[in-house]
TIKOL-496491 format. One line per field, with one value per atom (N, C-alpha, C, CB): residue in one letter; x, y, z; chain. Coordinates in steps of 0.05 Angstrom, whole numbers, plus 5000, padded with zeros to 4 digits. Glycine has a CB too. Layout:
% TIKOL-496491
type = (A ...) $
px = (X ...) $
py = (Y ...) $
pz = (Z ...) $
mol = (A ...) $
//
This chain:
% TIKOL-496491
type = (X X X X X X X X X X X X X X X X X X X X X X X X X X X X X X X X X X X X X X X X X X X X X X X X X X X X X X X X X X X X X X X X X X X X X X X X X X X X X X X X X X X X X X X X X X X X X X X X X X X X X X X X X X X X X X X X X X X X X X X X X X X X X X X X X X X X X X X X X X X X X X X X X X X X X X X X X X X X X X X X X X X X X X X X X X X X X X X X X X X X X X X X X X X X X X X X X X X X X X X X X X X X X X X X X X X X X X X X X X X X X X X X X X X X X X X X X X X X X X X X X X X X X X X X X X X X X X X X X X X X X X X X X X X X X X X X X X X X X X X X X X X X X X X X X X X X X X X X X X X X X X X X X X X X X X X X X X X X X X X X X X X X X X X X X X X X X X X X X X X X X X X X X X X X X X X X X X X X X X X X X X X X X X X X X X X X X X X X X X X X X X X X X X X X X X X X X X X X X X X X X X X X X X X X X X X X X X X X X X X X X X X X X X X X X X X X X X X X X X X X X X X X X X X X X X X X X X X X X X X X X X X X X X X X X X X X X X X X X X X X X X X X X X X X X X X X X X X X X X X X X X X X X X X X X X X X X X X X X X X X X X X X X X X X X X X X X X X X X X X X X X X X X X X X X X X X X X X X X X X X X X X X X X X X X X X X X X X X X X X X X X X X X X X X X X X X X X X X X X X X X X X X X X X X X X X X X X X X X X X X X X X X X X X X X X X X X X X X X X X X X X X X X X X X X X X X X X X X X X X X X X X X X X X X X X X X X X X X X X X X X X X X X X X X X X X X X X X X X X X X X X X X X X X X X X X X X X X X X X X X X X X X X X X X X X X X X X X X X X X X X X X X X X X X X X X X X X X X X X X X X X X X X X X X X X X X X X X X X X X X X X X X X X X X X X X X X X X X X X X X X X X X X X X X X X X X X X X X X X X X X X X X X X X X) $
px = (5380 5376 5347 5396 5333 5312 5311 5306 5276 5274 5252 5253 5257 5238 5218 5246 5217 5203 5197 5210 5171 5168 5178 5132 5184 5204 5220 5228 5236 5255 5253 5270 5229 5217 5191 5207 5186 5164 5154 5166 5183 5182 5165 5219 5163 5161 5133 5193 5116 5094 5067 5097 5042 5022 5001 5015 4981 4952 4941 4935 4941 4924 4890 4923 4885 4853 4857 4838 4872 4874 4899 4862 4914 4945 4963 4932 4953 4968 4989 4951 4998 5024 5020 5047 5037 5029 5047 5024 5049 5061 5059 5058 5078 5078 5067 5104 5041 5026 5049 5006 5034 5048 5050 5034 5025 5022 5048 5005 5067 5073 5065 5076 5042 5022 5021 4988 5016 5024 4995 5052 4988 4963 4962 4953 4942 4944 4936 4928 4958 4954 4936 4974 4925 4904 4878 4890 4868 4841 4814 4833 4810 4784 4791 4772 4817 4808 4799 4837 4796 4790 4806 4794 4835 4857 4866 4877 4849 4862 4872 4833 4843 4843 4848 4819 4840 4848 4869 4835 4882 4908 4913 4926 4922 4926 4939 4937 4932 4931 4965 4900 4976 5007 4999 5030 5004 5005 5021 4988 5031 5063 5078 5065 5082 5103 5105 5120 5083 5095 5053 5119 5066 5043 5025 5049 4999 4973 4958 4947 4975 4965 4948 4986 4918 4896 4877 4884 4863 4833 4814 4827 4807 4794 4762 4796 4760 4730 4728 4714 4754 4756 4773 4761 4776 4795 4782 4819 4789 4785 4782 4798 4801 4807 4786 4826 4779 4762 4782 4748 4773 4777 4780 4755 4759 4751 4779 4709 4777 4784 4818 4763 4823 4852 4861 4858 4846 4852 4853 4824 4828 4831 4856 4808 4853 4889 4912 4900 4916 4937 4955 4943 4937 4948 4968 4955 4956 4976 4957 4991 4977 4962 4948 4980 4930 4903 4919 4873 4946 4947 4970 4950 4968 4987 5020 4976 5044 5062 5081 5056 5110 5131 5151 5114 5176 5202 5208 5223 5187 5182 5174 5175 5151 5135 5152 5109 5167 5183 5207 5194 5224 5245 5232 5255 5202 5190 5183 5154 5172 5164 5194 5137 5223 5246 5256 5268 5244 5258 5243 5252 5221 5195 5199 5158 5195 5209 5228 5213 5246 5273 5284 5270 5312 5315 5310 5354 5314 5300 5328 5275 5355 5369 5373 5376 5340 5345 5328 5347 5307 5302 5325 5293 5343 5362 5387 5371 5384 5411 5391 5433 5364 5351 5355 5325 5352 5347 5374 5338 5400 5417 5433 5431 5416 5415 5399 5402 5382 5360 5379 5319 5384 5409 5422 5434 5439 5465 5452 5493 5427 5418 5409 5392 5394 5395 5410 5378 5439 5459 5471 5487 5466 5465 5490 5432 5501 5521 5501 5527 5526 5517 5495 5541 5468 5453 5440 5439 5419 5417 5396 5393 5395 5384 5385 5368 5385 5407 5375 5420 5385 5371 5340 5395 5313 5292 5286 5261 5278 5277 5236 5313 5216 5198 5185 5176 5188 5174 5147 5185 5128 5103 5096 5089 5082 5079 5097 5076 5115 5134 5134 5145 5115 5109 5132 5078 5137 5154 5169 5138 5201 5218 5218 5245 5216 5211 5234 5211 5238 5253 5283 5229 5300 5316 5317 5312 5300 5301 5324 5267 5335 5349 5367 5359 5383 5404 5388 5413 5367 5356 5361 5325 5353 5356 5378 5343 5405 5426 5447 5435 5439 5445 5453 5431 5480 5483 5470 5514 5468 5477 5444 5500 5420 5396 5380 5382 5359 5334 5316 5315 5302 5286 5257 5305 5244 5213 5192 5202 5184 5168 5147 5176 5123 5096 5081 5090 5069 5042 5012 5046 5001 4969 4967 4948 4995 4994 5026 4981 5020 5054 5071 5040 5098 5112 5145 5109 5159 5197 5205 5228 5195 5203 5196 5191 5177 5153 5170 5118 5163 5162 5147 5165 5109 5087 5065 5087 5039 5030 5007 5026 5008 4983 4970 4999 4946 4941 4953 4927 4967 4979 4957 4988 4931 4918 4916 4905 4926 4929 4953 4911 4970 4999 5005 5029 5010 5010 5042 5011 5046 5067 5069 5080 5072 5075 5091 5081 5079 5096 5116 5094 5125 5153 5173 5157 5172 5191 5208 5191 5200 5216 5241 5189 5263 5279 5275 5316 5257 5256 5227 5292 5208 5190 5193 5164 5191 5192 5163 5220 5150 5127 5135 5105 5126 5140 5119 5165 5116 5094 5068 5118 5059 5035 5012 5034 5013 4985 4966 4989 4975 4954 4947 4952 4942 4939 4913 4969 4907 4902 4876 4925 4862 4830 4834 4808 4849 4846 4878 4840 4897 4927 4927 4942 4909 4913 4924 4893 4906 4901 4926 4879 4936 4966 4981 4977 4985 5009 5009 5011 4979 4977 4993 4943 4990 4988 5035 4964 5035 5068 5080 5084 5071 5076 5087 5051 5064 5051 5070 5011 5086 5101 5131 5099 5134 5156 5173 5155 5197 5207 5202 5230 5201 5196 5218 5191 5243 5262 5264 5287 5255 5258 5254 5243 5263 5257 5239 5260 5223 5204 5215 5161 5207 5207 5181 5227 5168 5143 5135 5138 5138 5135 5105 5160 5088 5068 5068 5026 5047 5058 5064 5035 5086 5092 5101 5061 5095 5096 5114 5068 5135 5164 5154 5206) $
py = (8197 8169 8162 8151 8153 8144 8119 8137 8132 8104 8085 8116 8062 8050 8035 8040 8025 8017 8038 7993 8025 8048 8028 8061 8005 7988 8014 7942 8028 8042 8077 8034 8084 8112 8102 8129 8078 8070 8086 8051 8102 8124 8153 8131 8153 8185 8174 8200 8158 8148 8163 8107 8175 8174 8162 8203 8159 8151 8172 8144 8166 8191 8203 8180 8177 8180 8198 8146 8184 8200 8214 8188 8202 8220 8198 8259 8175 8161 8149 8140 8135 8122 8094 8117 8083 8060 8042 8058 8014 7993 7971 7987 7953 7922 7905 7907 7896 7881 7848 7895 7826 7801 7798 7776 7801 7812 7822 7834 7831 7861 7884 7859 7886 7908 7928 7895 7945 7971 7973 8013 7976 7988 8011 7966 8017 8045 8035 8070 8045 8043 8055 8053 8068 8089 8067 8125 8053 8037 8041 8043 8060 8072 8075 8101 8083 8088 8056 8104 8064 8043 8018 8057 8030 8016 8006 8030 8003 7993 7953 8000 7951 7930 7920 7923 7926 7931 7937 7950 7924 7933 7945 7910 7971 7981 7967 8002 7961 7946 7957 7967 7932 7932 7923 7905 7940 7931 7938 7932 7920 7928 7943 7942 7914 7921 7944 7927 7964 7992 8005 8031 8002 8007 8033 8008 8023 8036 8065 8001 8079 8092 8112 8103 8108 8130 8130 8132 8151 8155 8150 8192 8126 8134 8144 8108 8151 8162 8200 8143 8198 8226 8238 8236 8220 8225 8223 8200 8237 8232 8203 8245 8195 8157 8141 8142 8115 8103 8078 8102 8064 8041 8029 8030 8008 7981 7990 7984 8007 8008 8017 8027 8022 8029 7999 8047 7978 7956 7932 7951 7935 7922 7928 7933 7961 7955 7956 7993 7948 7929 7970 7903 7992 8018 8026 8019 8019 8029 8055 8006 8062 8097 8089 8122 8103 8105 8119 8129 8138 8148 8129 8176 8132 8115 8125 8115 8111 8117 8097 8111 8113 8091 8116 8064 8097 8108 8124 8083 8114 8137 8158 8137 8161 8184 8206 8176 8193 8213 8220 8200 8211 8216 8234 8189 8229 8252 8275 8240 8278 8301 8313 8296 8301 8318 8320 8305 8321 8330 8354 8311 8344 8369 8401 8356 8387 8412 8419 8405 8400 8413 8407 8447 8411 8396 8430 8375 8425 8440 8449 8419 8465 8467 8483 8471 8499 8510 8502 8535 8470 8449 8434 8434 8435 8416 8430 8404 8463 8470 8478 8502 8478 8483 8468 8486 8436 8412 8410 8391 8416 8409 8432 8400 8446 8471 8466 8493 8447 8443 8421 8431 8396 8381 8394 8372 8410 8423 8444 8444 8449 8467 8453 8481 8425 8415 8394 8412 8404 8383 8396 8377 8380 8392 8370 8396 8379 8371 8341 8399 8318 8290 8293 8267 8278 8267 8238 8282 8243 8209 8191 8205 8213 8212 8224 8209 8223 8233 8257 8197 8276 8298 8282 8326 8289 8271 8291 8258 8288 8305 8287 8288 8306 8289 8310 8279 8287 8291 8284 8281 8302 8298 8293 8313 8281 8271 8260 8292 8238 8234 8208 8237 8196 8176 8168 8186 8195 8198 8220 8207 8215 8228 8258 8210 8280 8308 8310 8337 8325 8332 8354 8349 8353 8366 8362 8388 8338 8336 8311 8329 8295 8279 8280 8280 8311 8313 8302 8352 8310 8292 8263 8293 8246 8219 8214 8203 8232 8221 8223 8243 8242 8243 8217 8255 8209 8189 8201 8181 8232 8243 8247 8275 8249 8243 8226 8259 8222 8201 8221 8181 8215 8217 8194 8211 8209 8202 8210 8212 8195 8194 8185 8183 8191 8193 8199 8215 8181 8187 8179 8167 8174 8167 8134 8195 8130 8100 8082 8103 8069 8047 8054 7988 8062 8063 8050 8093 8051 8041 8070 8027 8084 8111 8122 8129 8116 8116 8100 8093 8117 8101 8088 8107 8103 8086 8109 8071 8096 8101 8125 8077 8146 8164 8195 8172 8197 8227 8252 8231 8274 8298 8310 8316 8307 8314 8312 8308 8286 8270 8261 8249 8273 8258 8241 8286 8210 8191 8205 8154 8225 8231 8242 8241 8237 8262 8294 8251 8304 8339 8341 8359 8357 8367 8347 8382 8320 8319 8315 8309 8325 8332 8362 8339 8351 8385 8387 8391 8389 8401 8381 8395 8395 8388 8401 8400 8381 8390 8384 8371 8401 8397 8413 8417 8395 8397 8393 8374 8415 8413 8389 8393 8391 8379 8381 8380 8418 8434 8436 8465 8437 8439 8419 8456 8393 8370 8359 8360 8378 8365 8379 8370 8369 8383 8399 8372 8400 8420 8434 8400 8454 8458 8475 8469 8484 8494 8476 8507 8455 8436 8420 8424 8424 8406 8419 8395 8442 8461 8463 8485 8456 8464 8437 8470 8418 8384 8394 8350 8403 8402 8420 8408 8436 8454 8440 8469 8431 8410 8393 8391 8374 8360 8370 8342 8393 8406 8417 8416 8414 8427 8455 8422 8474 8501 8514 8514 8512 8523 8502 8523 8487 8471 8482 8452 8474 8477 8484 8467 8496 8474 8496 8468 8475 8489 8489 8475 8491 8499 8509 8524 8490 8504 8491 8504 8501 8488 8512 8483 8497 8508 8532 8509 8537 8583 8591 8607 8577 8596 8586 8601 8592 8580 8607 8588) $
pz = (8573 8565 8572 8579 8551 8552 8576 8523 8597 8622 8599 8665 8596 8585 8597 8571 8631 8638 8665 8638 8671 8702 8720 8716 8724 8759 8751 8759 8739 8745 8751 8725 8758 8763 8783 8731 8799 8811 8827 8821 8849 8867 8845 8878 8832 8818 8803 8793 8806 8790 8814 8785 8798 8815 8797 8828 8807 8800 8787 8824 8769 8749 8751 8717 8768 8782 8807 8794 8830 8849 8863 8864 8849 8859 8884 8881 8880 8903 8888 8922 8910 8896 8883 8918 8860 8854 8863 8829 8862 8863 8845 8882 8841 8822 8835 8816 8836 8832 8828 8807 8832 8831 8802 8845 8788 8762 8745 8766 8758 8740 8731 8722 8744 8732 8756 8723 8744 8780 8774 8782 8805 8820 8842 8832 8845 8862 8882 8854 8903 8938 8952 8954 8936 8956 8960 8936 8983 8989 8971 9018 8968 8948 8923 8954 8914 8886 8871 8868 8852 8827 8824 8800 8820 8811 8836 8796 8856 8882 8879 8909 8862 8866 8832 8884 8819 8785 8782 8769 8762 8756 8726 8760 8725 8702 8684 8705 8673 8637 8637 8601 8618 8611 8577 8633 8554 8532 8514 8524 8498 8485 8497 8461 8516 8533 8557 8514 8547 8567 8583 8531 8609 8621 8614 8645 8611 8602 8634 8597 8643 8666 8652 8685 8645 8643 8658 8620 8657 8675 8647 8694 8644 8618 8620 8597 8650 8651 8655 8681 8645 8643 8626 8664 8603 8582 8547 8588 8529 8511 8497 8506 8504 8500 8501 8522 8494 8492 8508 8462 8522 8540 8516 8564 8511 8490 8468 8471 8463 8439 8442 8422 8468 8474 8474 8506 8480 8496 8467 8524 8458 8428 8410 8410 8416 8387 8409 8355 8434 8432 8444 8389 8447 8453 8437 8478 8399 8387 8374 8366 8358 8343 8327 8327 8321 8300 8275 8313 8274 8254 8243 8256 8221 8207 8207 8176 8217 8235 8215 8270 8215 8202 8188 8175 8188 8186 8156 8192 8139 8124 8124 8115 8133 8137 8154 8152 8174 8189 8167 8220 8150 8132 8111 8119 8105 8078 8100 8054 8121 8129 8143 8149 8139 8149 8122 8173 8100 8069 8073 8036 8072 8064 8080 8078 8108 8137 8136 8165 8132 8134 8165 8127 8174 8195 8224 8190 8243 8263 8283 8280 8279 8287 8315 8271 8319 8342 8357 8343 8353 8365 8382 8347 8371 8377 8395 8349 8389 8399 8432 8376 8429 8464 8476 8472 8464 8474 8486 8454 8476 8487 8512 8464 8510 8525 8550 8508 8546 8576 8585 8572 8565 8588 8607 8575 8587 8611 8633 8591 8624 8645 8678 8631 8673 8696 8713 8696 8699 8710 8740 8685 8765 8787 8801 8801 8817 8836 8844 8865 8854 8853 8873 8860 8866 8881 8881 8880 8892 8896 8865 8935 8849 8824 8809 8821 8786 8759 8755 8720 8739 8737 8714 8722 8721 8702 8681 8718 8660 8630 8631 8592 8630 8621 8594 8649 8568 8545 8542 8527 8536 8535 8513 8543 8498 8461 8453 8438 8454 8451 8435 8474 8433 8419 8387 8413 8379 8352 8366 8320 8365 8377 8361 8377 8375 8358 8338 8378 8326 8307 8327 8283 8328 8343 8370 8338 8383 8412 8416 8426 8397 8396 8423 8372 8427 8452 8486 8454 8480 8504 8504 8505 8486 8492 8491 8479 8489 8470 8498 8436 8524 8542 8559 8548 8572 8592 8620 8595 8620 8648 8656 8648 8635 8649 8643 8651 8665 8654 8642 8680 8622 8603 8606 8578 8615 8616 8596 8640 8580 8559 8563 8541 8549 8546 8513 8566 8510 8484 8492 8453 8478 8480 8465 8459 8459 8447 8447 8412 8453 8461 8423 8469 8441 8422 8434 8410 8424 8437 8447 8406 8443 8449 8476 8429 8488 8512 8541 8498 8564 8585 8594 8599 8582 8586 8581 8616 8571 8559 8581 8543 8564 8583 8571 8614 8582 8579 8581 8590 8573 8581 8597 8558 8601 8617 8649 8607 8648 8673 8675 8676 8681 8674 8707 8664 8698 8718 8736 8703 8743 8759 8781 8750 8804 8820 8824 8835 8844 8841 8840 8859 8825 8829 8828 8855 8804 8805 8785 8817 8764 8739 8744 8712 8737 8735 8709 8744 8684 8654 8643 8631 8635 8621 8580 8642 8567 8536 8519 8519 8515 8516 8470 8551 8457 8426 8407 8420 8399 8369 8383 8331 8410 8424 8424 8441 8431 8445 8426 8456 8402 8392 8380 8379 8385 8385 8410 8388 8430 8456 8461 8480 8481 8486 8497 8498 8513 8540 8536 8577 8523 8522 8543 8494 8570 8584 8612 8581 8607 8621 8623 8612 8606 8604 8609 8580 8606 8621 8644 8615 8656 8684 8693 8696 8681 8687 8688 8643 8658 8665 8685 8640 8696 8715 8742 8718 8740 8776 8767 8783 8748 8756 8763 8740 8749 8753 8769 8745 8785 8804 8801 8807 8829 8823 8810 8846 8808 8798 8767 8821 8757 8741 8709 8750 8684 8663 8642 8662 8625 8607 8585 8614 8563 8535 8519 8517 8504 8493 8455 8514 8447 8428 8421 8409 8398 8371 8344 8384 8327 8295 8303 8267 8283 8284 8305 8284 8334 8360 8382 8373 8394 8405 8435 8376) $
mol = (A A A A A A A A A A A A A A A A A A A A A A A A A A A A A A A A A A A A A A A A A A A A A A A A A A A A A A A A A A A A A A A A A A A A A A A A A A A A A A A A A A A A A A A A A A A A A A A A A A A A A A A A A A A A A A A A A A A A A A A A A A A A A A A A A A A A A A A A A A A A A A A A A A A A A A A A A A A A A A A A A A A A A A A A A A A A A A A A A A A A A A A A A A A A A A A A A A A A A A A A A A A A A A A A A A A A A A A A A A A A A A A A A A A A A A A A A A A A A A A A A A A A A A A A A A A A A A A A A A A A A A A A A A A A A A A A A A A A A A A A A A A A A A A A A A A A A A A A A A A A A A A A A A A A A A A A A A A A A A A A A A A A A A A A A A A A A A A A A A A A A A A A A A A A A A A A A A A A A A A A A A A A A A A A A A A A A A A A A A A A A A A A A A A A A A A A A A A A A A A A A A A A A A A A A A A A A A A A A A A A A A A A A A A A A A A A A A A A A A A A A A A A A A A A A A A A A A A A A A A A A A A A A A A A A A A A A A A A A A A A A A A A A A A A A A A A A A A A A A A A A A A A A A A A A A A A A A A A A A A A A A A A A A A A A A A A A A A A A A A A A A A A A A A A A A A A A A A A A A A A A A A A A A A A A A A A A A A A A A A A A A A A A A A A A A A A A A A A A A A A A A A A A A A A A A A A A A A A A A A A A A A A A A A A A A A A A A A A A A A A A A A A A A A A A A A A A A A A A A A A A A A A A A A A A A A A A A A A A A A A A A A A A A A A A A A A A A A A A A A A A A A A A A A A A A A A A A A A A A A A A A A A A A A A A A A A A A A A A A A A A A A A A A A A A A A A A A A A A A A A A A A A A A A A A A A A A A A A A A A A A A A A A A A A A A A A A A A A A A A A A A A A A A A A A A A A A A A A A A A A A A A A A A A A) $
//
């Protein structure tokens, strides 16, 4: 089950600048605890709805212009385009039979928090990843480069606003080759990942 806000993952949030922890601001707006960084005293931008956690001085992204459109996508996005490109593709059955395969894989004896699923590109729900969100039994942490309903909040795969280890399954889906650095992001999904934990991996042709 999709988390749609971070008050509800606040514990599992870091500073994408320096790795500290954040907090809610009176604002609503989470800021970073660490005394020096940036965002100590700045509060990371909240737009449509879902918080803006980037380093944008070390990111592809443009500030002004993240902030002007409001952190929506530059590419042209809508419920068509996704319906003609699943005629055209065709539907993704062993997308869907992994996805539901990494659920049941990190379902662990009761603890004090339901097992976390984090999707990286997630902006437009992948094609066959549906069993993730469709799950009661985990949280689902989402991420794009621009506010969507789909998203927990908005951020770089470069810098992913999370701390270590604490995803049990990362799904990283038709992304990498999308990204500046696809080394850089694996390293990024690694480090959030429990050591015994998940990931799946696919881009064009290569699973």
């Amino acid at each position: 089950m999709l988390v749609e806000d971070t008050s509800a993952i606040a514990d599992l949030l870091a500073c994408p600048i320096c790795r500290g922890p954040l907090r809610k601001s009176a604002g609503e707006q989470l800021r970073c605890e660490t005394p020096d960084c940036v965002h100590h005293q700045a509060a990371y931008p909240r737009l449509g709805g879902k918080d803006v956690l980037i380093d944008f001085d070390h990111s592809v992204l443009d500030r002004e212009t993240t902030l002007a459109s409001g952190a929506s996508s530059v590419v042209g996005r809508g419920r068509w385009r996704v319906l003609l490109s699943r005629v055209v593709d065709g539907s993704n059955r062993y997308a869907s039979m992994l996805a539901q395969m990494m659920v049941e894989g990190v379902q662990q004896p009761a603890t004090s928090r339901r097992p976390v699923i984090v999707v990286v590109g997630a902006g437009e729900i992948g094609v066959g990843s549906e069993p993730l969100y469709e799950s009661a039994d985990v949280d689902v942490i989402s991420f794009d480069i621009y506010a969507s309903p789909n998203v927990t909040f908005v951020a770089d795969a470069h810098a992913i606003p999370l701390q270590d280890g604490v995803a049990d399954a990362v799904w990283l889906q038709g992304m990498l080759e999308l990204v500046v650095d696809p080394r850089q992001v694996v390293a990024e999904a690694s480090r959030v990942l429990k050591p015994d934990g998940l990931m799946f991996t696919d881009t064009a042709f290569m699973w």
